[in-house]
N, C-alpha and C positions, 0 to 999 in steps of 0.2 A: 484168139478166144476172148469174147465179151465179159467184162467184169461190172457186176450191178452194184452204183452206189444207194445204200440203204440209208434210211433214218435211222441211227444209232439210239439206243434207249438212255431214256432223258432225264433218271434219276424219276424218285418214288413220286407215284401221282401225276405227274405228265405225261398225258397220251397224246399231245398234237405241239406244233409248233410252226410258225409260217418261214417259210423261206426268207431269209433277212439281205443274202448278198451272194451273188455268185463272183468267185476272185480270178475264174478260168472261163474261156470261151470256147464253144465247138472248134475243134483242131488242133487248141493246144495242148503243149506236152504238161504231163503230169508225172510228177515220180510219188512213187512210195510216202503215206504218213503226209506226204504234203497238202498243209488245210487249201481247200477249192471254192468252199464254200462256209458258208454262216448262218444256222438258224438260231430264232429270237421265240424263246417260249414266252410264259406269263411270269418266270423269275430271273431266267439268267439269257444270256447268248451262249451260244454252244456251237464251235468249228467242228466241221465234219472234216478230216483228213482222208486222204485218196485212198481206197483198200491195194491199189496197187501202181503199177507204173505205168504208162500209154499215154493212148492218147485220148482226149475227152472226146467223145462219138456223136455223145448228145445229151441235152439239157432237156428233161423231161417235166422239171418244175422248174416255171419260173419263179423271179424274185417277187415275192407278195403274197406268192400261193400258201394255204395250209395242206399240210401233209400229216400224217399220223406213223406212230413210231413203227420203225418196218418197212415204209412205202418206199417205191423207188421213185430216186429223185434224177438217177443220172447212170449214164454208160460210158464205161472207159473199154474200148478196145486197143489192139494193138499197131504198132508204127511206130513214128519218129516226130508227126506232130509236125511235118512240113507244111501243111496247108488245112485249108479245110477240110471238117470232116464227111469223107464221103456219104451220102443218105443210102441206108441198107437197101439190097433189093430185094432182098428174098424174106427177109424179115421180119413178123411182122412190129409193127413200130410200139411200142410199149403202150399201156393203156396211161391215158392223161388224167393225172393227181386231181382231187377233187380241188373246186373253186375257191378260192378264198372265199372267209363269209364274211358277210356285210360286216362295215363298224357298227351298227348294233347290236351285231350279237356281242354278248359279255361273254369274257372270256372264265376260262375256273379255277383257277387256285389265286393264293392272295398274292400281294405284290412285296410282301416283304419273308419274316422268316417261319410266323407261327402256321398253322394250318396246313391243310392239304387239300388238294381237287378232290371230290366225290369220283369211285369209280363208275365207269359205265354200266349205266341201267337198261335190264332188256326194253325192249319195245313194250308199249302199253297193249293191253287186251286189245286186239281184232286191225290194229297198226297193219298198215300193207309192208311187206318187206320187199316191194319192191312195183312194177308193174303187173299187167293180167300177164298171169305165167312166169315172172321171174325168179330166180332157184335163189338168187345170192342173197343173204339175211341183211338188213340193213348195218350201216357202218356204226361202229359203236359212238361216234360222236354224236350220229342221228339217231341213236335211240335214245338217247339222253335229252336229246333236243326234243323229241316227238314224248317223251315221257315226262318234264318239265312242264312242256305247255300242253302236255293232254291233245295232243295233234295225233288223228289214225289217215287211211285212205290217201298215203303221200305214193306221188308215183316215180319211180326211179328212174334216172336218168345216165348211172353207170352201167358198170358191163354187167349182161345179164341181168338187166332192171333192179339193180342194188341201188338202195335208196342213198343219197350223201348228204353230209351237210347241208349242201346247195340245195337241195328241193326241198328240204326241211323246214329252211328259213323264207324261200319263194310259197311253201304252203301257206306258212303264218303271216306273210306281207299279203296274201290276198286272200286271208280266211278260212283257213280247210277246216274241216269239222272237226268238233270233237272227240274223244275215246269216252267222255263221259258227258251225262247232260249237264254240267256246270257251265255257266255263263263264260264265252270267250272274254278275255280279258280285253280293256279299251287299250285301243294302241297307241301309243304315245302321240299328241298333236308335233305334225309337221313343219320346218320349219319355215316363215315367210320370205317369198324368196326377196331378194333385194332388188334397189333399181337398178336400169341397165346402167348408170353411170358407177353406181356402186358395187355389183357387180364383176365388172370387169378390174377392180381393183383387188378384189379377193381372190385369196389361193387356197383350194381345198387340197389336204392332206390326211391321207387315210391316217387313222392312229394305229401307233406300235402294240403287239402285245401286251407289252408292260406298262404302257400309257393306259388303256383299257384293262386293265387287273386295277389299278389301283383306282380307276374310276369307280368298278365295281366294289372291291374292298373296302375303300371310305364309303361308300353309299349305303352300304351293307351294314358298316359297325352303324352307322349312325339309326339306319331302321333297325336296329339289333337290340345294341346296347341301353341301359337308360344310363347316357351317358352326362355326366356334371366336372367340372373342373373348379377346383381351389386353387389360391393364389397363395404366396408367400415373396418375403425377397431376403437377398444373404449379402452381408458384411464381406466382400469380398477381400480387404485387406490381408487378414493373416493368410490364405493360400498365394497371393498375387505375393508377399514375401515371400514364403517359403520355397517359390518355384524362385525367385531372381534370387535369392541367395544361394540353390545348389544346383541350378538349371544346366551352367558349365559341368560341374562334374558328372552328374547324372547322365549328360550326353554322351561325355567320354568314356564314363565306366559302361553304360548298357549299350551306346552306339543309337540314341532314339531320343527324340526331344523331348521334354519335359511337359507336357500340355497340362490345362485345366480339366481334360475330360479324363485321364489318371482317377483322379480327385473324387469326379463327380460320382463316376462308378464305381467306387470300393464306397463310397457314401451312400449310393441305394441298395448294393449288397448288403451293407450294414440293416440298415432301415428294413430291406423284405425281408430278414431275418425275424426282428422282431413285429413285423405286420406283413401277417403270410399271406394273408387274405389279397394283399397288392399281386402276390405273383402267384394265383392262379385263377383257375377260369370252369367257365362253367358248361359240363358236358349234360345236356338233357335236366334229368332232377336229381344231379349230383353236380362236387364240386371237388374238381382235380385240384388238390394243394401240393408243389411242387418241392419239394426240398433239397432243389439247387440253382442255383442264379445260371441261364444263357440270358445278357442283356444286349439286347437289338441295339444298333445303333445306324440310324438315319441317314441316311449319306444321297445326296444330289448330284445325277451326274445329268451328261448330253440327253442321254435317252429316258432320266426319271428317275423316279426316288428308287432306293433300293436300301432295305438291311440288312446288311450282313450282320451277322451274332458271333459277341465273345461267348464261348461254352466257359461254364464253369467259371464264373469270374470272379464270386467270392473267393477261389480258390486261389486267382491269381493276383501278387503283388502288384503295388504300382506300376512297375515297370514291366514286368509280365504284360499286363494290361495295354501300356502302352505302345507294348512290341507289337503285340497282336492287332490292333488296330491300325497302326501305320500298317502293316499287311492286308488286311479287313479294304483300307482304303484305298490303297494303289491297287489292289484288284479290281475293284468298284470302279477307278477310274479306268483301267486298260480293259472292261468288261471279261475278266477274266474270270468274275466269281465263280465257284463250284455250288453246285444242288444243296453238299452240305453248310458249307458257308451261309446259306441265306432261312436252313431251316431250326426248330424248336427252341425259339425264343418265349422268355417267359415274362421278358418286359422290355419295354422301347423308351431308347433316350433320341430328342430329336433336339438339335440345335439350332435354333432360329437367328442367335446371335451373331452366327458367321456373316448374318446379310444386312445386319442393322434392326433387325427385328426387336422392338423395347417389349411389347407383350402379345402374348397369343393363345387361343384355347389349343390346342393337339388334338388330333382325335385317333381312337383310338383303333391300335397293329390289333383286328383282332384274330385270334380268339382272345387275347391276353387283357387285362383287365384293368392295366395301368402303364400310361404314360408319361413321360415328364419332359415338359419343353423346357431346357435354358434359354438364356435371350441374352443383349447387349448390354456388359457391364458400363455403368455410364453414373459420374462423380455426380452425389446430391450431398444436399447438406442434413446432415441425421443431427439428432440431439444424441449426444454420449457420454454419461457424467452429471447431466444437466445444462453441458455446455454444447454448441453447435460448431461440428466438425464436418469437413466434404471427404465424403469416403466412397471407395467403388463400390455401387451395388447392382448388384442384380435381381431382376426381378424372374421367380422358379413357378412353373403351372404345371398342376398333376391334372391330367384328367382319368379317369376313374370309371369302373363298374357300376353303378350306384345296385346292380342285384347282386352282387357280392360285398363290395366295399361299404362298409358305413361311412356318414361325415367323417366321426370321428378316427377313425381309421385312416383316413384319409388327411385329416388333418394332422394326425400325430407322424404319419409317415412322412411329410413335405416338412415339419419340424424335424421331426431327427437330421434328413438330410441338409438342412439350414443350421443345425448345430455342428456336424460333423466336419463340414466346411468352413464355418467360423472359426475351429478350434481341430486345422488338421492333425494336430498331435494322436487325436484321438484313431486318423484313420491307422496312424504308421504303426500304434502301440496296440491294435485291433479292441479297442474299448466302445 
């Protein structure tokens, strides 16, 4: 008896994900719970594990394709997985998964923790759902897609002339009409191809989901936001003591190393306490003010940026904090993160410093209304006293709401956090 592998549901607001890696080939064995496979939404990777034991039958989505939550991707029948899998006879062969779509299209939810994908929207007024005489209503990605760009009269190409992705995006590459008289939008200029000597040197690679979210995501806070960033720099001396004076014990008592990022965030915990206006955001013609710290934190891997979120991090001690994020981070590195791991952050710390980076604008996780890049502490010579000393500094950049945040708000917030750290006393004794 045949057993259908499905798209397992991908956590709140992801309706689709492409196919990332298949780990098994027609024939092989599979047992139970064992991952086969790997898809790549627009926040996390997600292993599919076998619903049962056999043998793989057949690969009905390949690696690259988009699939939507529910779709079958794969058949496991029964054997021992000695050879290849025989092709059924009497069968008929499963219907084949809608097409990947183009790297244009942008993908929908963001690439880090705050936000969510818009659910699917029906189809726009007088939209075909499908071909002359098709029954099946088009796929909820394609009605999204034909309701976005105001696309109707799309002709289906799946079973029973259900419209998919694929004709959705093939209508709008060569101009379908309309649902309303509003002017089709200009389509983006195409790129020049290169010479043939040049050319032949290049290697095109489709983008990952996650590469494409965050393409869209920055692009998006920046047409969004009116976004502005302020500068500041911090006296880094008294925490660079404080950590090398109790860095040994700290490790041995909590089992977790001592970092600078500890510090940094119980410092903007502090700070959006008393400028609330940093940690919320703005829904329509109101203004969500949040009254608890999840601070995003930035993380760079193979496949792209990603933040995972500490919850609750006013609430948690230094070392709390810094448990939680060596966790945060070897997930991020093993792509193991969870749905909840990467969502309802209410501000982003990005570290630029890890890479040599001396200063940089951020822009901003949104919906969230503030961010704050650290950068490379690096020995200048300050005047202190009156007299001229080289001390580590670092240079800190907020960037900001400017429809929520004032300057000042803005300015007083990136000081508190430049006091807090000059004078960690203050974070340990909560002042």
């Amino acid at each position: 008896m045949a057993t259908e592998i499905k798209v397992p549901t991908l956590g709140e607001s992801v309706t689709e994900a492409t196919i990332g890696q298949w780990f098994k080939k027609p024939g092989d064995r599979v047992e139970a719970d064992e991952t086969i496979a790997e898809l790549e939404t627009d926040k996390v990777t997600v292993e599919v594990p076998a619903p049962a034991a056999g043998v793989l039958q057949e690969i009905v989505v390949k690696e690259g394709e988009t699939v939507e939550v529910g779709a079958l991707i794969g058949v496991i029948g029964e054997g021992e997985g000695s050879g290849a899998a025989k092709p059924a006879a009497a069968a008929p062969a499963p219907a084949k998964a809608e097409p990947a779509a183009a790297a244009a299209a942008a993908p929908k939810s963001d690439y880090g923790s705050a936000g969510a994908s818009p659910a699917p929207q029906a189809a726009p007024a007088g939209a075909s759902n499908g071909s002359a005489g098709g029954s099946m209503p088009a796929a909820p990605s394609a009605q999204k897609l034909m309701a976005d760009n105001n696309v109707s009269d799309v002709e289906g190409t799946g079973k029973r002339g259900q419209v998919l992705k694929g004709d959705v995006l093939a209508a709008i590459a060569r101009g379908a009409p309309s649902s309303t008289p509003e002017k089709p939008a200009i389509p983006a200029a195409a790129r020049a191809p290169s010479s043939g000597d040049d050319a032949a040197r290049e290697e095109r690679v489709k983008m990952t989901r996650l590469r494409q979210t965050i393409a869209k995501r920055l692009k998006d806070a920046q047409n969004t936001a009116a976004m502005l960033t302020t500068f500041n720099e911090v006296d880094m001396t008294a925490v660079m003591a404080l950590r090398n004076r109790y860095k040994d014990v700290f490790e041995k008592k909590h089992g977790v190393k001592l970092g600078f990022m500890g510090f940094f965030t119980k410092a903007v915990t502090h700070a959006l306490k008393e400028i609330p206006a940093v940690n919320a955001e703005i829904d329509g013609n109101e203004l969500i003010y949040k009254n608890y710290c999840h601070v995003g934190m930035a993380v760079g891997t193979d496949k792209g940026l990603v933040v995972p979120v500490v919850r609750d991090a006013d609430q948690l001690s230094i070392a709390g904090i810094e448990k939680e994020l060596g966790r945060l981070a070897k997930a991020a590195r093993d792509g193991s993160l969870s749905m909840s791991d990467m969502q309802g952050g209410t501000f982003t710390i990005t570290n630029g410093g890890v890479y040599g980076s001396l200063m940089s604008t951020p822009i901003l996780n949104a919906p969230q209304s503030g961010i704050l890049g650290m950068h490379k502490i690096q020995e200048r010579p300050m005047v202190i006293g009156g007299k001229i000393e080289i001390r580590p500094m670092m240079y800190l950049a907020l960037s900001y709401d400017h429809r929520i945040v004032d300057g000042k708000e803005a300015v007083t917030f990136l000081v508190r956090v430049k006091e807090s750290l000059e004078d960690p006393e203050r974070l340990v004794l909560d002042l």
